[in-house]
C-alpha positions in Angstrom: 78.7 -68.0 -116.9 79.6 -70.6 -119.7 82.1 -68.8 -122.7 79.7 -67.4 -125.2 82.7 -68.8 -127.6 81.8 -72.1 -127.2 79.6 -73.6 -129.7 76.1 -74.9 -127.3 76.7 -78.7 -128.0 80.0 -78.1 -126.4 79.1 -76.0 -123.8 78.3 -78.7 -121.2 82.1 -80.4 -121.5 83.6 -77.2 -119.6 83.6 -79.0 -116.8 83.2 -82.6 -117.9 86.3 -85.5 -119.1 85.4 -86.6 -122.3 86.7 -88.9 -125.5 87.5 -88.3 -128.8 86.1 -90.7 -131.2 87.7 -91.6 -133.1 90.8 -91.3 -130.8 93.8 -88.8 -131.8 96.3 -91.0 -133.0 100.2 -90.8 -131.5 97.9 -90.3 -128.3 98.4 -92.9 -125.9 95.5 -91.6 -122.6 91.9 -90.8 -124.4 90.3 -88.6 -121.6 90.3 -84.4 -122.6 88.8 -81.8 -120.6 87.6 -78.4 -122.5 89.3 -75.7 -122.1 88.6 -72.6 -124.2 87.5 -71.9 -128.0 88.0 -69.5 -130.5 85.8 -69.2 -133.6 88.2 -70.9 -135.6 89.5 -73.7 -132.7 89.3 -75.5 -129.4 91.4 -75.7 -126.7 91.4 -79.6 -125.4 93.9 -80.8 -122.2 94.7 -84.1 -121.6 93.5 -85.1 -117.9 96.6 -87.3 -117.5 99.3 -85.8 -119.4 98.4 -82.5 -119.2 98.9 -82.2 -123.0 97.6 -79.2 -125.1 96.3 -79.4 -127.9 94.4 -76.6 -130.3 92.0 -78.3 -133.2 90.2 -76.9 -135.7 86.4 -76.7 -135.5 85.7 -77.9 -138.1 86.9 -81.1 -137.2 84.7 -81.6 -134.0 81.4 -83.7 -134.5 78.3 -84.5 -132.7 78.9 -84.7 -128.7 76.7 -88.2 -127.3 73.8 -87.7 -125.4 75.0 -89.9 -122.7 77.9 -89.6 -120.5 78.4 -92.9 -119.8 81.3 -94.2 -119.0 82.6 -91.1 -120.7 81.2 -88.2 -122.6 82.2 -88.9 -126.7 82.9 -86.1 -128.9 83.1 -86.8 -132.0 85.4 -86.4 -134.9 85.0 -85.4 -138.6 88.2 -87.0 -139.7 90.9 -89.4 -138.1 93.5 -87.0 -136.7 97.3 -88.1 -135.7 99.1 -85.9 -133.4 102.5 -84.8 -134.4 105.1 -81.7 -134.3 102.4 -80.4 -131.6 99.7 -80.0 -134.0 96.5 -82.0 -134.5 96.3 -83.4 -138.5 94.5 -85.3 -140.8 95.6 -88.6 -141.0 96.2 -90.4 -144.5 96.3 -94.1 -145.0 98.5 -94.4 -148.1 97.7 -97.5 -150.5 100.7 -98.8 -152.4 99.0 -100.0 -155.7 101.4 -101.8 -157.8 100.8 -102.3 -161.5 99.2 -105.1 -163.3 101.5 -106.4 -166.3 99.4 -106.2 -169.2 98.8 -108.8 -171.7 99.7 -107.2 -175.3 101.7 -103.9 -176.1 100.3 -100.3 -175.0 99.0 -97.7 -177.6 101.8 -96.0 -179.0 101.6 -92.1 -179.5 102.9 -91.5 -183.7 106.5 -91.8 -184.7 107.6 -93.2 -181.2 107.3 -97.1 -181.8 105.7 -99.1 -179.4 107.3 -99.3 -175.6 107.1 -102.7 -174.0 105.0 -103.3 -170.7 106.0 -103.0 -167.4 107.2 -107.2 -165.9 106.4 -106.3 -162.2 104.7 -109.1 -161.7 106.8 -111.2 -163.5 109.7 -110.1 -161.4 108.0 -110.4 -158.2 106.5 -114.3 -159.0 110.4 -114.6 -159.4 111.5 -112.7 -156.5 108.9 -115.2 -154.6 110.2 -118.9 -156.1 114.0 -117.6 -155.0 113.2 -117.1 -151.3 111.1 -120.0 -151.0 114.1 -122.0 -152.4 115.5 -120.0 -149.8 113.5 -120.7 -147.0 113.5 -124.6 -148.3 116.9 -124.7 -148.6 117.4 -123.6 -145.1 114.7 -125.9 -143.1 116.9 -129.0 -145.1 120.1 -127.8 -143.9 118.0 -127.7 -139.9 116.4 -131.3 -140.1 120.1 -132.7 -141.6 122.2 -130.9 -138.7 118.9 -132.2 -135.8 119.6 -135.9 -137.4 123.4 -135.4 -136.8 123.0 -134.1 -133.1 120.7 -137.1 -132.7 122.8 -139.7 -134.2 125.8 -138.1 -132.5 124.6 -138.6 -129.4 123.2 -141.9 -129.8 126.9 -143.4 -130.3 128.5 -146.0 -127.7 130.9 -143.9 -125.5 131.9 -143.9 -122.3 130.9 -141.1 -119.5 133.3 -139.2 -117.4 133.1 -136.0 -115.9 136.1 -133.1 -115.5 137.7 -135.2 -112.7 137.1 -138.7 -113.7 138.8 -138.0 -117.0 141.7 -136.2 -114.8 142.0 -140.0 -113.4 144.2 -140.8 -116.4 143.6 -144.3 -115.1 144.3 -147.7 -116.9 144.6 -151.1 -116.8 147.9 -151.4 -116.1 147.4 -149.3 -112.3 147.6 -151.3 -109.4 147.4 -150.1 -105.6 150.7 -148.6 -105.2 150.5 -146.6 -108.6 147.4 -145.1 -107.6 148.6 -144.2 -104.4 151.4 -142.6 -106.2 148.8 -140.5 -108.5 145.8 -140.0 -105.9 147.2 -140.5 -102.5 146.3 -142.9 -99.7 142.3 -143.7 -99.9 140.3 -143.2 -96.8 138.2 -146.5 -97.4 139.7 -149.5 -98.3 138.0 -153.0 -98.6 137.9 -156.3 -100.3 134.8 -158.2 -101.3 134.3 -161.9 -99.9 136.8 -164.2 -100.4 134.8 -166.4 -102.3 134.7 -167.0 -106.0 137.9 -166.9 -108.7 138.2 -163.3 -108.9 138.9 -160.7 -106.0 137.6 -157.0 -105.8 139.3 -154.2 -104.0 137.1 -150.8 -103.7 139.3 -147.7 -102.5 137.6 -144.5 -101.7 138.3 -140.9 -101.3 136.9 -138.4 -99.2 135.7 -135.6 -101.0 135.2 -137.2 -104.4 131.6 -138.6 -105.8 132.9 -142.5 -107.1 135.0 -145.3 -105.7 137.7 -147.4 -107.3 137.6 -151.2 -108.3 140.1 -153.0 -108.8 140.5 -156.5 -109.8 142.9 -159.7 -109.9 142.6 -163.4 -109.8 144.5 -163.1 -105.9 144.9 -160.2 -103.5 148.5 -159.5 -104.5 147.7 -159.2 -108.4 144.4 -156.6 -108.5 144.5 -153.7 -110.9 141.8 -151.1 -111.5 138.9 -151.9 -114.1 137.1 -148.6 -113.3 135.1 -146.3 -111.2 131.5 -146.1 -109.4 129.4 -143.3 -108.6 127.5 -143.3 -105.4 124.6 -144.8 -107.4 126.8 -147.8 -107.9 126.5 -147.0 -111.7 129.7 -146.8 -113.8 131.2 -144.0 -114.5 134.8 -144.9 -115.2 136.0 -148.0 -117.5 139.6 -148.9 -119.3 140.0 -151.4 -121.9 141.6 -154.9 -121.1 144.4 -156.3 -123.0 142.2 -158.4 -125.1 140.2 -155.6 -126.1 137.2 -155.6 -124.4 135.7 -152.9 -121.9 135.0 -153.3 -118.4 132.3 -151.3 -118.5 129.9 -154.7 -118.8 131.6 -156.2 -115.9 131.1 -153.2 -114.0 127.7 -153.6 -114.2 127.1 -156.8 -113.2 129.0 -156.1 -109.7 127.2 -156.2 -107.0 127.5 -153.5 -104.1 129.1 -154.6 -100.9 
């Protein structure tokens, strides 16, 4: 036998989920079932939470005539839920005063009192943080341009342990056997043509050695190769120029 405390249009949710519209705010789940009323309040649980919560009657609306998806009951006024009690909720509107263009009335013997410059101050605050903001986005496109140009000059590539070479010009076969050990590959290109190339690899590394010298008994190093046959490695020659060029035009063998 339904609660003779329950108003009729509510009657029928005492076994029904329902919705408030709109929904309790601070609420996260929408879906109540009824529980029980007094003359002044209703006693709704939320089906997932299991929340309580007691609001006043004269805050419950109309109930739909359809159920659904979901019975709607609805509400007189926006509530938010907080401190475990159902209330009101206000939307507070921050006006802010409009600077007037000549001086206010002036009550007698008091003088007259200037206008308020909100405005004024805020169109100020405004120009000094988009000098700000401007300021900021130059200093960003002047540091990109560095980066770029930065990284757009001529220099030569080495990794950790091709700079650990300490290399040069001056290195012939036994002083890099001195520094690196005996290689594990060790050839010479054709005999043909004015210059002679020696290439001495090492097992465990990623490049191989060149060097260089008008005979077989005079070759120094002018660099290194990856296994792409790409320099990686180059030292300058006593006339100043790099080998890096040279390095390039070498064929693989």
């Amino acid at each position: 036998m339904p609660d003779p405390s329950i108003p009729p249009e509510l009657d029928s949710l005492t076994e029904k989920p329902f919705s408030f519209y709109p929904a309790i705010l601070n609420i996260e789940h929408n879906e109540w079932q009824l529980s029980k009323s007094t003359w002044s309040e209703v006693l709704v649980v939320n089906r997932k939470t299991g929340l309580e919560v007691w609001i006043p009657r004269r805050f419950i609306g109309e109930v739909s005539c359809v159920d659904e998806p979901v019975m709607i009951v609805g509400l007189t006024k926006e509530l938010e839920y907080q401190g475990g009690s159902v209330w009101p909720h206000e939307r507070r509107v921050i006006t802010m005063p409009r600077a007037t263009s000549g001086a206010a009335p002036s009550s007698a013997g008091h003088g007259t009192v200037p206008p308020p410059k909100f405005s004024t101050r805020l169109d100020s605050a405004e120009r000094r943080i988009g000098r700000l903001i401007g300021a900021v986005l130059l200093v960003c496109v002047v540091a990109g341009l560095l980066v770029v140009a930065y990284s757009k000059r001529s220099v030569r590539y080495r990794t950790i342990e091709e700079s650990n070479l300490a290399l040069t010009a001056d290195d012939d076969y036994y002083s890099i056997v001195r520094k690196l050990g005996t290689p594990s590959g060790d050839r010479w290109r054709s005999d043909t043509g004015e210059l002679q190339y020696r290439l001495l690899a090492y097992s465990g590394r990623p490049y191989v050695l060149i060097l260089m010298g008008t005979d077989r008994q005079n070759a120094h190093y002018i660099g290194a190769m990856n296994k792409d046959w790409k320099p990686v490695h180059s030292v300058r020659l006593p006339n100043g120029d790099d080998t890096r060029a040279m390095l390039r035009k070498l064929g693989k063998w």
